[in-house]
ROTOR-765260 format. One record per residue: x, y, z of N, C-alpha, C in turn; residue in three letters. Coordinates in steps of 0.001 Angstrom, whole numbers, plus 524288, in hexadecimal, padded with zeros to 5 digits. Layout:
n.u: X&n.v: Y&n.w: Z&ca.u: X&ca.v: Y&ca.w: Z&c.u: X&c.v: Y&c.w: Z&code: ALA
...
END
This chain:
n.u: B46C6&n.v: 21813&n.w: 670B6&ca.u: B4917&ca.v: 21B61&ca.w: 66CAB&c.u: B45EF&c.v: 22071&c.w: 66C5A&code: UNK
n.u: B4885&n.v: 223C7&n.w: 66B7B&ca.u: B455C&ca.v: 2291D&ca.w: 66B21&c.u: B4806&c.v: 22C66&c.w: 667E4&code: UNK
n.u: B4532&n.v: 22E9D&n.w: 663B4&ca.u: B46BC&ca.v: 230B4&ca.w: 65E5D&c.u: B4C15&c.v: 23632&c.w: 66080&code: UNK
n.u: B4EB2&n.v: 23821&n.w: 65E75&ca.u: B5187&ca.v: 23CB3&ca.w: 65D48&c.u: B4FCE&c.v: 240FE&c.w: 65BCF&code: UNK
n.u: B4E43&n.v: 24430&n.w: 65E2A&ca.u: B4E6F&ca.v: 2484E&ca.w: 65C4F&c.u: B5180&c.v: 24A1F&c.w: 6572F&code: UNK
n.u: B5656&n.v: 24B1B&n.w: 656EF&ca.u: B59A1&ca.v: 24AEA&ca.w: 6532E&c.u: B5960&c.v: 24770&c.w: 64ECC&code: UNK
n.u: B575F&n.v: 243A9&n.w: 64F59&ca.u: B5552&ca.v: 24041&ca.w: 64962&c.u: B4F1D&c.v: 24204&c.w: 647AC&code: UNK
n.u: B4BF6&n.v: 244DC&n.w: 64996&ca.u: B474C&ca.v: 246C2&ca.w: 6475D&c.u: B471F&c.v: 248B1&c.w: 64335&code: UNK
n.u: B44B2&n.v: 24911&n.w: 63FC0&ca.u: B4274&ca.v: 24BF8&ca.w: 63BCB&c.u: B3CFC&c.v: 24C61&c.w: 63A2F&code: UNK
n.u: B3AEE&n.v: 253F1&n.w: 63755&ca.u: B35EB&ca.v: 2561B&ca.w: 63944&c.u: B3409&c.v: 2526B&c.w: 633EF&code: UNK
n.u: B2E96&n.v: 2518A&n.w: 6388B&ca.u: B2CC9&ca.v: 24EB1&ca.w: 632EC&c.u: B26DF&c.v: 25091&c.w: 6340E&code: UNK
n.u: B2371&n.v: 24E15&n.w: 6301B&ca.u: B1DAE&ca.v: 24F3D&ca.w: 630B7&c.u: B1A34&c.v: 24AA3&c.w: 62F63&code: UNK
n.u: B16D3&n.v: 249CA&n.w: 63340&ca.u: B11F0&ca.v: 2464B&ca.w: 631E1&c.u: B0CEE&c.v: 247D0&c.w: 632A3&code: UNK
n.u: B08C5&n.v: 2459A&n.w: 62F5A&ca.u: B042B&ca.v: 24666&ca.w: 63012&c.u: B0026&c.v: 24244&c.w: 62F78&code: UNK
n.u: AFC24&n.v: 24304&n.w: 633F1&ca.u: AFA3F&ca.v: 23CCA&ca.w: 63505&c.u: AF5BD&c.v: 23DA4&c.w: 633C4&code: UNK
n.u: AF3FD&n.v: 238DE&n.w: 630FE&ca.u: AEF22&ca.v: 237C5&ca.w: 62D53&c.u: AEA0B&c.v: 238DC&c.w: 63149&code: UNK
n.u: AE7CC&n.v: 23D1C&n.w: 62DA9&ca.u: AE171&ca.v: 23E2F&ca.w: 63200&c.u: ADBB4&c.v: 23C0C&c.w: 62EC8&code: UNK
n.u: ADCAF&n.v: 2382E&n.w: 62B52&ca.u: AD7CE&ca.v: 2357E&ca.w: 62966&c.u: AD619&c.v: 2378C&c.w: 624AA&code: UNK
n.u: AD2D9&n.v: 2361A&n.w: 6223D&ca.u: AD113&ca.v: 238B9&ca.w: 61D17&c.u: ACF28&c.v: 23CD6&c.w: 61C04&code: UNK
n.u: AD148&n.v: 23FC1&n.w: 61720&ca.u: AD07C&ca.v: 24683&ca.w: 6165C&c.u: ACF06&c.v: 245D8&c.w: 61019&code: UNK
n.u: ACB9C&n.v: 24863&n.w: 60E17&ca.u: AC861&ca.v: 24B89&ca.w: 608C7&c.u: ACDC7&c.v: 24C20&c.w: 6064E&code: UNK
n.u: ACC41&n.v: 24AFF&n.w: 60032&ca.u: ACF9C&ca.v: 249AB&ca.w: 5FCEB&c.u: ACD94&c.v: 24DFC&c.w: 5FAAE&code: UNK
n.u: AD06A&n.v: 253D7&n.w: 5F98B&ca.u: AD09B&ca.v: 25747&ca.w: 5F701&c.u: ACE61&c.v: 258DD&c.w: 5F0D8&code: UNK
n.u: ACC23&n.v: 25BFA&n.w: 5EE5F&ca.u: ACE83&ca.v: 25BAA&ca.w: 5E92A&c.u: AD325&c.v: 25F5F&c.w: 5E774&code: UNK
n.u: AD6A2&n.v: 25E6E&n.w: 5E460&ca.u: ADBC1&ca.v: 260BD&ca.w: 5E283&c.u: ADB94&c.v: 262D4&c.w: 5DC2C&code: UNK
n.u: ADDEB&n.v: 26612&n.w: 5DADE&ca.u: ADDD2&ca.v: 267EF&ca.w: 5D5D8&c.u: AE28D&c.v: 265ED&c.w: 5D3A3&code: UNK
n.u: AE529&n.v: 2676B&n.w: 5CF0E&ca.u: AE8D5&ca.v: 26289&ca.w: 5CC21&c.u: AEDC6&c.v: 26434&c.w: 5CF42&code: UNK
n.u: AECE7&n.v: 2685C&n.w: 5D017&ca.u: AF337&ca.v: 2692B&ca.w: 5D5A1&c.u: AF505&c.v: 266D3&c.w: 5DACE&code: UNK
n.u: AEF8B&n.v: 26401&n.w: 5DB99&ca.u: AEE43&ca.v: 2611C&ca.w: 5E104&c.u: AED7D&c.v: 2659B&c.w: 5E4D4&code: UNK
n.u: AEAB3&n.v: 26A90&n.w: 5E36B&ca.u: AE8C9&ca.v: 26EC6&ca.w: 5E994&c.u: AE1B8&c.v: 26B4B&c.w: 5E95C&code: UNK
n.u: AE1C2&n.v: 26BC9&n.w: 5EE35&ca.u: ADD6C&ca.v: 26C32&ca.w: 5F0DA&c.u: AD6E4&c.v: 26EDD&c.w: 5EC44&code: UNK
n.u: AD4D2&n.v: 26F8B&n.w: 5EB6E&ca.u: AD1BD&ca.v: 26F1E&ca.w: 5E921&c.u: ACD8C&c.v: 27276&c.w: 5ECB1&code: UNK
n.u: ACBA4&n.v: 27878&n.w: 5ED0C&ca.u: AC839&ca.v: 27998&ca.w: 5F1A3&c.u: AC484&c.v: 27CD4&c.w: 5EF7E&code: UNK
n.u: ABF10&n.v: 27C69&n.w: 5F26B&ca.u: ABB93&ca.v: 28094&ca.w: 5F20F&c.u: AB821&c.v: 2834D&c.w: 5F3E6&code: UNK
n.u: AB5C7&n.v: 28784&n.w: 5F338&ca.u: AB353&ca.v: 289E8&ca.w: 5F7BD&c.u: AAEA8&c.v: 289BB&c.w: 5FA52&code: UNK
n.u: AAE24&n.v: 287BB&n.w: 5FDC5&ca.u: AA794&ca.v: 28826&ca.w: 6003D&c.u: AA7D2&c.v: 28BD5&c.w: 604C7&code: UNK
n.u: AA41D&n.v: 28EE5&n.w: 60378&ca.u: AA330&ca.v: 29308&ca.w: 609C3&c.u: AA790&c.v: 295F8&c.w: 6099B&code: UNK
n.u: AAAB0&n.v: 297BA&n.w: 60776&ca.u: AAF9E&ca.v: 29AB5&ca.w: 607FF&c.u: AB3AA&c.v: 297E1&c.w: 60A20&code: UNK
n.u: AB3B5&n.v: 292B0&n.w: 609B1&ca.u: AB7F8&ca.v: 28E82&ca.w: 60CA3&c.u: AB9D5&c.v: 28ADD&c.w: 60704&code: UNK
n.u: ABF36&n.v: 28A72&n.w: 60841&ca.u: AC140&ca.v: 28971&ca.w: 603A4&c.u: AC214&c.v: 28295&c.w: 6062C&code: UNK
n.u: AC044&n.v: 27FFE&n.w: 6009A&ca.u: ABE0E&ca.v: 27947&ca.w: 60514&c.u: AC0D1&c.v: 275B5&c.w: 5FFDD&code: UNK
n.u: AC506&n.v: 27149&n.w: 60100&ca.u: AC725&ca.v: 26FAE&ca.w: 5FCE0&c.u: AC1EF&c.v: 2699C&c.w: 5FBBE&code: UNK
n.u: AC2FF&n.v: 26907&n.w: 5F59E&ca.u: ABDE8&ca.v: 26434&ca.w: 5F307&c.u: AC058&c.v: 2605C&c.w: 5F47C&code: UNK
n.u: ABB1B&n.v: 25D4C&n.w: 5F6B4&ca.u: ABFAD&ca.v: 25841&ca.w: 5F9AA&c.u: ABCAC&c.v: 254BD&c.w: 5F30B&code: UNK
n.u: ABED9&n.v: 24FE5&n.w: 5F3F0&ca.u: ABFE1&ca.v: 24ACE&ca.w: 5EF21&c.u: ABA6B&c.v: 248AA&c.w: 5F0D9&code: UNK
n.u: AB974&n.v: 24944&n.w: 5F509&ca.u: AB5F2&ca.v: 242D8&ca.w: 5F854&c.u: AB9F9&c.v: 23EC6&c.w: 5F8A0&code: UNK
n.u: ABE59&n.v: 23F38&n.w: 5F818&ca.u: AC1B9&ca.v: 23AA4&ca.w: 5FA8B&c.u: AC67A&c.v: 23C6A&c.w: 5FEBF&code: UNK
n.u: AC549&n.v: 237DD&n.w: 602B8&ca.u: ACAA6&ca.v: 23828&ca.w: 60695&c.u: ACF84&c.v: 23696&c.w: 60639&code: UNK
n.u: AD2B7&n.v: 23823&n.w: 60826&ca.u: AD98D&ca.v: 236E7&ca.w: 60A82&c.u: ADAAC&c.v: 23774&c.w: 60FC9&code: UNK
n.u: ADF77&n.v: 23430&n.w: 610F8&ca.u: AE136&ca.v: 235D5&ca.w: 6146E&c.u: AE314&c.v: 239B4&c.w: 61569&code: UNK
n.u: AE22B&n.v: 23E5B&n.w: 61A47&ca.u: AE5A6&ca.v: 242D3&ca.w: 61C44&c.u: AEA07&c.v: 24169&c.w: 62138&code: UNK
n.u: AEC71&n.v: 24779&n.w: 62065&ca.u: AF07F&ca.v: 24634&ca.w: 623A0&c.u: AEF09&c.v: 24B25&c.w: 625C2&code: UNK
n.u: AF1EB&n.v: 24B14&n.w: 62B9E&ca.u: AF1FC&ca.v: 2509F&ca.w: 62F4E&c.u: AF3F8&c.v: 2550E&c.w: 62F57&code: UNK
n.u: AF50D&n.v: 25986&n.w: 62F05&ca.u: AF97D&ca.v: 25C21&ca.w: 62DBA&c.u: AFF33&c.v: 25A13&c.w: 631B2&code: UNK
n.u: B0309&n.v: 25929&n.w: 62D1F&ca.u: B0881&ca.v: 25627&ca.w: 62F5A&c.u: B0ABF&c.v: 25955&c.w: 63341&code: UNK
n.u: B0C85&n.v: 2577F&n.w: 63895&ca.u: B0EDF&ca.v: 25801&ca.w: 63C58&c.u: B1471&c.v: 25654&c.w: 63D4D&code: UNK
n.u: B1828&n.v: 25CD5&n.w: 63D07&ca.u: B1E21&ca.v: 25A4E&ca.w: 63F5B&c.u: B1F82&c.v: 25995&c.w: 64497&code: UNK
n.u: B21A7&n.v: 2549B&n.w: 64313&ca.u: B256D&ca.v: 25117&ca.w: 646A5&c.u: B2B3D&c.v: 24F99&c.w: 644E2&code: UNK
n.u: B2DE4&n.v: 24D76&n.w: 649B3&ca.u: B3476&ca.v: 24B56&ca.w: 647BC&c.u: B3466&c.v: 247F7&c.w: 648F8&code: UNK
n.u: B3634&n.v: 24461&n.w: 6459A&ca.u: B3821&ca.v: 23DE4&ca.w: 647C3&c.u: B3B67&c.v: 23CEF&c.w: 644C2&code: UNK
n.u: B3E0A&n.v: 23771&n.w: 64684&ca.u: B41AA&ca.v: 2358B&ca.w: 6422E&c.u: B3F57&c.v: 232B5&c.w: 63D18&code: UNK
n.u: B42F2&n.v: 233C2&n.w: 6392F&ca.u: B3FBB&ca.v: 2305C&ca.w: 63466&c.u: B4707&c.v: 22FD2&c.w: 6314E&code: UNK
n.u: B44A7&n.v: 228F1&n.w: 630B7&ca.u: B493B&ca.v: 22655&ca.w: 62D6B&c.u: B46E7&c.v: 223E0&c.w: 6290A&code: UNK
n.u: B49CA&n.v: 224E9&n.w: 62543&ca.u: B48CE&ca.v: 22137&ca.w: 620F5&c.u: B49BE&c.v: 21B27&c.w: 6223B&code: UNK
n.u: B46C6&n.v: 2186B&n.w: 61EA2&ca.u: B47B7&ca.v: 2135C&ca.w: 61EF9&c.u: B4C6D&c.v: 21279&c.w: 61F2A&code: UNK
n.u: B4EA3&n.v: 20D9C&n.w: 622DF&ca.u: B52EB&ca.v: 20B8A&ca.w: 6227F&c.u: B53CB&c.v: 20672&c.w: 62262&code: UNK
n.u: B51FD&n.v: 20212&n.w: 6216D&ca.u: B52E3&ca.v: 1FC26&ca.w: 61FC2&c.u: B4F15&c.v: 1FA14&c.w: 6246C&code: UNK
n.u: B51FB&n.v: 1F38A&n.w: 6234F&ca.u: B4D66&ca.v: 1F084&ca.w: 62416&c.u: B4A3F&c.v: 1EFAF&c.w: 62969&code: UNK
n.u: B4EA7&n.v: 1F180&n.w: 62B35&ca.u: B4D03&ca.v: 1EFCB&ca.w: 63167&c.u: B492E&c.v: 1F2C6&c.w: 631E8&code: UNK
n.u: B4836&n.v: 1F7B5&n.w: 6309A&ca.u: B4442&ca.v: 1FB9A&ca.w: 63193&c.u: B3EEB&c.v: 1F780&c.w: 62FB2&code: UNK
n.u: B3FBE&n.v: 1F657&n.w: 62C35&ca.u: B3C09&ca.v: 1F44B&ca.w: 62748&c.u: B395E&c.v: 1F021&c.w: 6297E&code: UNK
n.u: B3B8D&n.v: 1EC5E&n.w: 62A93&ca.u: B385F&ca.v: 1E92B&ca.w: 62F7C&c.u: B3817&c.v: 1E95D&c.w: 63343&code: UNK
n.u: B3993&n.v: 1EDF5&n.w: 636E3&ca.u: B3759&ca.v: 1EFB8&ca.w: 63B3B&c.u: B3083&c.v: 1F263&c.w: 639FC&code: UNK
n.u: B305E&n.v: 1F403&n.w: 636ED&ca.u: B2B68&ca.v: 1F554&ca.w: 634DA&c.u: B2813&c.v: 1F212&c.w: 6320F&code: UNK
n.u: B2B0F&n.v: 1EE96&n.w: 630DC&ca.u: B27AC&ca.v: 1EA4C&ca.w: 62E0F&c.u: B25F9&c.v: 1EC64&c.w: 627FF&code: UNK
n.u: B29FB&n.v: 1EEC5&n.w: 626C8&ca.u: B29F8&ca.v: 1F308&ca.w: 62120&c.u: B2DB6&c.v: 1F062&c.w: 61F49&code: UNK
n.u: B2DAA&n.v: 1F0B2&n.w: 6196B&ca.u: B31FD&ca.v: 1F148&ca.w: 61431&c.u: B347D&c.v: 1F6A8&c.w: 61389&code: UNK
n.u: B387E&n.v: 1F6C2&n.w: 611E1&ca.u: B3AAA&ca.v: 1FC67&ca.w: 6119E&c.u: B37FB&c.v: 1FF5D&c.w: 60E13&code: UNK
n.u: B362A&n.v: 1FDA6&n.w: 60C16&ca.u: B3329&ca.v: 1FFC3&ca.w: 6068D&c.u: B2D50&c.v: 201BA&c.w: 6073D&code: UNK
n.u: B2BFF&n.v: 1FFBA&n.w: 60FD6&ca.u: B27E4&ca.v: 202E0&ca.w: 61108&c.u: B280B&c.v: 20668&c.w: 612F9&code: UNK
n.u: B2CE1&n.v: 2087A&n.w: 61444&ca.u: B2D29&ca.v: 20EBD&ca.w: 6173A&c.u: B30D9&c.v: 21040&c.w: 613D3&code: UNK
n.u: B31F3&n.v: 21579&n.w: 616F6&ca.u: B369A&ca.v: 21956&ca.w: 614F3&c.u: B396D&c.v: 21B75&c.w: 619D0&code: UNK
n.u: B36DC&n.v: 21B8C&n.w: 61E4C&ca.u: B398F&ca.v: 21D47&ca.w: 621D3&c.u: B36F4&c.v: 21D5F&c.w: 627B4&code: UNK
n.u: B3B3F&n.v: 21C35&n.w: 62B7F&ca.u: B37D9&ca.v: 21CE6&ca.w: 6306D&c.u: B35AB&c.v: 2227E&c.w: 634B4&code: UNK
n.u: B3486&n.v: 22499&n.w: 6381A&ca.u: B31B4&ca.v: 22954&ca.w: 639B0&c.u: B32C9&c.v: 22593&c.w: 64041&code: UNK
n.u: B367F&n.v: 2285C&n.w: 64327&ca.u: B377F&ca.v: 2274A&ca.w: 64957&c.u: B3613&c.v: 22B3E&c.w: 64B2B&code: UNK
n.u: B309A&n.v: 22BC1&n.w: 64F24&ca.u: B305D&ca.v: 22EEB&ca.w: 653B3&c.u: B2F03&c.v: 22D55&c.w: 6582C&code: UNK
n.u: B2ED1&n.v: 22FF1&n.w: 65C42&ca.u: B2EA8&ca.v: 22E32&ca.w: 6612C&c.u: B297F&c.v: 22E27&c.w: 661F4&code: UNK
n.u: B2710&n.v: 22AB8&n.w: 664B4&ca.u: B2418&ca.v: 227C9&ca.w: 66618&c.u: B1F14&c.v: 22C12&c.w: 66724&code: UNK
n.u: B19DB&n.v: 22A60&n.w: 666EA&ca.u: B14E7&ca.v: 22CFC&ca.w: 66703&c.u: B1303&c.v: 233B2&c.w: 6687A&code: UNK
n.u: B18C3&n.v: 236C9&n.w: 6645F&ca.u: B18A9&ca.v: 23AFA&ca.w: 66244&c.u: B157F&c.v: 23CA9&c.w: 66013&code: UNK
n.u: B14C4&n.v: 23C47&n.w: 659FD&ca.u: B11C4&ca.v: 23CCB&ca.w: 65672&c.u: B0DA3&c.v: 2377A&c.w: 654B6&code: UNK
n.u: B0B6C&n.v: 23BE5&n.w: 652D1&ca.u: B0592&ca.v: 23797&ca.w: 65272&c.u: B04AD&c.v: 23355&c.w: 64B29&code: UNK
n.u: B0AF7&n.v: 23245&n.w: 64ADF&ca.u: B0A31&ca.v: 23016&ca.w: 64459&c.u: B0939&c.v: 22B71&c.w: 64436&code: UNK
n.u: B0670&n.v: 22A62&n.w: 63F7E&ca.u: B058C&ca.v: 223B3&ca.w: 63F20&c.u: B05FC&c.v: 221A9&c.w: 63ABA&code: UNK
n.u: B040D&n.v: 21E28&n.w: 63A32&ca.u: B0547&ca.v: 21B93&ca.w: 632E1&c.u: B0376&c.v: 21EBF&c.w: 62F90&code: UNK
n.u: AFDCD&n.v: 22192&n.w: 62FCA&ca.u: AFC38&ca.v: 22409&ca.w: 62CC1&c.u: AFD39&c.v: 22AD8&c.w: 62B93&code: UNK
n.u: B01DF&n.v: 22A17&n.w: 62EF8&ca.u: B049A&ca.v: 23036&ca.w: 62DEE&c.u: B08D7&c.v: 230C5&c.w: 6294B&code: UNK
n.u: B08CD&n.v: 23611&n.w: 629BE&ca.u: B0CB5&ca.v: 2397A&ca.w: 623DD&c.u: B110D&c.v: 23AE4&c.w: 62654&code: UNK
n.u: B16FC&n.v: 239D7&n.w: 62486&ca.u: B1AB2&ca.v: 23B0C&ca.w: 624C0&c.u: B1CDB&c.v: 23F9A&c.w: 62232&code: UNK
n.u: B1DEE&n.v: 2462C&n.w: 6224B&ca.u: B213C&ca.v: 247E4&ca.w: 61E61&c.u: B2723&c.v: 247FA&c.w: 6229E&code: UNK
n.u: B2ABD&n.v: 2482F&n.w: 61F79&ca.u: B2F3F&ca.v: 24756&ca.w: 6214F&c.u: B3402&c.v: 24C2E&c.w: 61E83&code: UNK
n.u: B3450&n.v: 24A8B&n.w: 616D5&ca.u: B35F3&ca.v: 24F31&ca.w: 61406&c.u: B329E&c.v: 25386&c.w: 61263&code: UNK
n.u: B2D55&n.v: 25121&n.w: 61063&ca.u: B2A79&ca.v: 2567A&ca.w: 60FC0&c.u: B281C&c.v: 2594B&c.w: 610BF&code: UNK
n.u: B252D&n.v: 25C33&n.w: 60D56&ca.u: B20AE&ca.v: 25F1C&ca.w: 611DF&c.u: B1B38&c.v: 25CD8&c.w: 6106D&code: UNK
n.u: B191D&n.v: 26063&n.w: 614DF&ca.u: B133F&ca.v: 25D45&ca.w: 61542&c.u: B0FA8&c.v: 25FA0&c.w: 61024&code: UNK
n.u: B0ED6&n.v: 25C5B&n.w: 60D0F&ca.u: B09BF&ca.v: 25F3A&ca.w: 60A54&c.u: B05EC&c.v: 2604E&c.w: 60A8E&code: UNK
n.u: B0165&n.v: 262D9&n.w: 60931&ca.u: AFD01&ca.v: 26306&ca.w: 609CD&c.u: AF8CB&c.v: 26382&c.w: 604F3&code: UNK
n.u: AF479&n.v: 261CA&n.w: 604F9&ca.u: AF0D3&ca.v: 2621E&ca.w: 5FF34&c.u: AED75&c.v: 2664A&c.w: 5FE50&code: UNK
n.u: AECF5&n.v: 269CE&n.w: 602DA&ca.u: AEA7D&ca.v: 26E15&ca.w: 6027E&c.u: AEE73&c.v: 27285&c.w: 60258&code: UNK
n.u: AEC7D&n.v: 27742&n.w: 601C5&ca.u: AEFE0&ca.v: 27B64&ca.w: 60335&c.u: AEFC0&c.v: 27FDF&c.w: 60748&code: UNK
n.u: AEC7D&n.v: 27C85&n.w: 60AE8&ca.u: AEBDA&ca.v: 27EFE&ca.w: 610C2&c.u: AF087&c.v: 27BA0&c.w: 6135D&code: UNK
n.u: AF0E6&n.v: 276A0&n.w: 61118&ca.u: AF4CF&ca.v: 273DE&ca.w: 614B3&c.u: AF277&c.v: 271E2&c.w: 619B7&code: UNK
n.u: AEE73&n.v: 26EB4&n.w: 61815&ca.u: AEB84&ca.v: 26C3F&ca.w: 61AEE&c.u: AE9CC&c.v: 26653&c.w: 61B4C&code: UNK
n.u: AEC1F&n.v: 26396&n.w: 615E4&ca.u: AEB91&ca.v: 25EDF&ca.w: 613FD&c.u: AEEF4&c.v: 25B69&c.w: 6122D&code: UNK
n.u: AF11E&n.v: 25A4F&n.w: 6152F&ca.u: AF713&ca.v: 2576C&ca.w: 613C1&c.u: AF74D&c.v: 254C1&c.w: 610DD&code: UNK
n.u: AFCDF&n.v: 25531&n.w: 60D69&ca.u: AFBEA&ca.v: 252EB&ca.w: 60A50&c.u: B0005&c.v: 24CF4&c.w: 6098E&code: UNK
n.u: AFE1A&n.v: 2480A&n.w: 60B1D&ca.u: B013D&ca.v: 24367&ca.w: 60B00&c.u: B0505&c.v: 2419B&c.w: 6086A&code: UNK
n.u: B04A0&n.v: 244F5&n.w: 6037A&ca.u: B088A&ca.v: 241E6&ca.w: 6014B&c.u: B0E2C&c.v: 24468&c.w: 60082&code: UNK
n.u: B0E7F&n.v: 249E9&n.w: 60474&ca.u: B10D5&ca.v: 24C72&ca.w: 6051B&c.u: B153C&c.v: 2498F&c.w: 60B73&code: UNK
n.u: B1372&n.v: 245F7&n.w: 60BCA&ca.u: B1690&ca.v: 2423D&ca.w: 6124B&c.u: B1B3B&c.v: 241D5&c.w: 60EF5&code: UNK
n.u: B1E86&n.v: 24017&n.w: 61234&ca.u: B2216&ca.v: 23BF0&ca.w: 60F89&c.u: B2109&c.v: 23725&c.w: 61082&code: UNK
n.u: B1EE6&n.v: 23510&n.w: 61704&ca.u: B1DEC&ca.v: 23003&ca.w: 61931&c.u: B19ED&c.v: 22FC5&c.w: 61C11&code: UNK
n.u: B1775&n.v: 22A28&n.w: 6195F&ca.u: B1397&ca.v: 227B0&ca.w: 61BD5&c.u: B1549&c.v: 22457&c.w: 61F52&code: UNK
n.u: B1191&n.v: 22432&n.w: 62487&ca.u: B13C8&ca.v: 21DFB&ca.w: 6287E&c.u: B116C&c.v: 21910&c.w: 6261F&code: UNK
n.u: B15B6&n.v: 21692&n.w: 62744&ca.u: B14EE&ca.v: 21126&ca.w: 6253E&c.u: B1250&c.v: 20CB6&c.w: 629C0&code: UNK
n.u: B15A7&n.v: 20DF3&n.w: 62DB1&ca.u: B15E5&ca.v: 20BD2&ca.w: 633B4&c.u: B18B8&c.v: 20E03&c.w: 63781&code: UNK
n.u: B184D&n.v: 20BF5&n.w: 63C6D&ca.u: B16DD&ca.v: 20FA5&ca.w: 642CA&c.u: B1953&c.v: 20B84&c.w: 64517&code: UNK
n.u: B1D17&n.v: 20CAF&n.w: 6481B&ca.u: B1EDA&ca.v: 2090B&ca.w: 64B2B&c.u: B20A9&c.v: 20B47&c.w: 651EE&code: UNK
n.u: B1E3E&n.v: 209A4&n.w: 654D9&ca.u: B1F3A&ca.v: 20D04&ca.w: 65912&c.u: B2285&c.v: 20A23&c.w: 65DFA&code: UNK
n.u: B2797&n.v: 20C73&n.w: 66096&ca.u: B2A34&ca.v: 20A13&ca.w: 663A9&c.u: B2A5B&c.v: 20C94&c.w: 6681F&code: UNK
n.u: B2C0E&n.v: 20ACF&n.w: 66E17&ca.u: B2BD6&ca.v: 20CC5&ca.w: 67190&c.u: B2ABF&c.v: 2140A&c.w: 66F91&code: UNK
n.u: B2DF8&n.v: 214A3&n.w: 66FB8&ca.u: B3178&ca.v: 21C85&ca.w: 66FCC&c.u: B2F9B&c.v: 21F5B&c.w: 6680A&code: UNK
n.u: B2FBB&n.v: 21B2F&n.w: 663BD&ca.u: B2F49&ca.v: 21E69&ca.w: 66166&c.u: B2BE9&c.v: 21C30&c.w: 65E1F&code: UNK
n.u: B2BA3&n.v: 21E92&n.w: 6590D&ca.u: B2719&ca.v: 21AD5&ca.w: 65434&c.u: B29F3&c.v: 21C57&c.w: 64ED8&code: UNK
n.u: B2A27&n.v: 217DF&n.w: 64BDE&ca.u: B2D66&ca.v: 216A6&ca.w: 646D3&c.u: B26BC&c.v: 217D7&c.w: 64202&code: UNK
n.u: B29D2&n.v: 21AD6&n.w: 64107&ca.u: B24A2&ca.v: 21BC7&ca.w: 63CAD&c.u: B2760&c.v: 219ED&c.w: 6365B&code: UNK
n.u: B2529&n.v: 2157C&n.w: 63338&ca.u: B264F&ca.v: 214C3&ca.w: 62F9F&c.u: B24A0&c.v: 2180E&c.w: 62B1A&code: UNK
n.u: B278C&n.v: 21924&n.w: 62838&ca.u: B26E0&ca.v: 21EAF&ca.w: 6225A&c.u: B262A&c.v: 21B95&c.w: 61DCD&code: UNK
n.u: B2161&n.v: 21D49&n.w: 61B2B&ca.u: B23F9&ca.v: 21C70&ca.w: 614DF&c.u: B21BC&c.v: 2206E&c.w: 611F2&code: UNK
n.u: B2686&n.v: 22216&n.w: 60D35&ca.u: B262F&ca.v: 22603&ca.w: 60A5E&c.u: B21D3&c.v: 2281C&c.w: 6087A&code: UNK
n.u: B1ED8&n.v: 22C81&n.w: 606EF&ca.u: B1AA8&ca.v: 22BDE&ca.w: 604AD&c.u: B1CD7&c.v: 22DBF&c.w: 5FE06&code: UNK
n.u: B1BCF&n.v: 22C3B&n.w: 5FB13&ca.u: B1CDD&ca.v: 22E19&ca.w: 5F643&c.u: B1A6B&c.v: 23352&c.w: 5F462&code: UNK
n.u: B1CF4&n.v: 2353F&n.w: 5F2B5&ca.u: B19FF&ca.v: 23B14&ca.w: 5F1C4&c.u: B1A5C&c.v: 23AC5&c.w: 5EABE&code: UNK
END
């Protein structure tokens, strides 16, 4: 099987690069910065999070959930995804711990636009399933 061109749609992901400095924010949620040496340097917390990469477009297919058969092909309840992500085979480099946007846009927590911002995805991977020609990427919503 090999995806369609004509069923693609642009989407964006960004894949988790390990733990990043937890900012401080003012009651608006900006970035929090100050100056040393003439370099403008944002106050980190002393605590970590996960980061993400800056998001990269790609096209693949993406279906919403559709019943059961899907559901135990994955060994999922419907109530653990929202939707599936078909592309052709060892393209892109996504994995469980990647960000889906699909409707919106990408956010960011700074205002250089340098720090993505997660909760701005629409979808997280749930699970990876890989077949001869392509790979079924399982979605679930992220709540915003």
């Amino acid at each position: 099987m090999i995806t369609l061109n004509r069923n693609k749609q642009s989407l964006k992901y960004a894949l988790q690069i390990g733990k990043v400095p937890v900012y401080e924010t003012d009651d608006d949620g900006n970035i929090i910065y100050i100056v040393i040496d003439g370099n403008k340097v944002p106050v980190e917390t002393g605590e970590y999070e996960i980061g993400y990469m800056q998001p990269v477009e790609f096209k693949a297919n993406i279906a919403m959930s559709g019943g059961e058969a899907e559901a135990r092909e994955f060994g999922l309840n419907l109530s653990d995804y929202n939707a599936v992500l078909l592309c052709d085979k060892n393209i892109y480099p996504i994995s469980e711990t990647s960000l889906i946007w699909h409707h919106s846009e990408v956010g960011y927590k700074d205002t250089d636009e340098t720090i993505v911002n997660p909760k701005t995805a629409d979808y997280s991977i749930v699970k990876v399933s890989e077949s001869l020609n392509f790979v079924k990427y399982v979605l679930k919503k992220i709540t915003k």
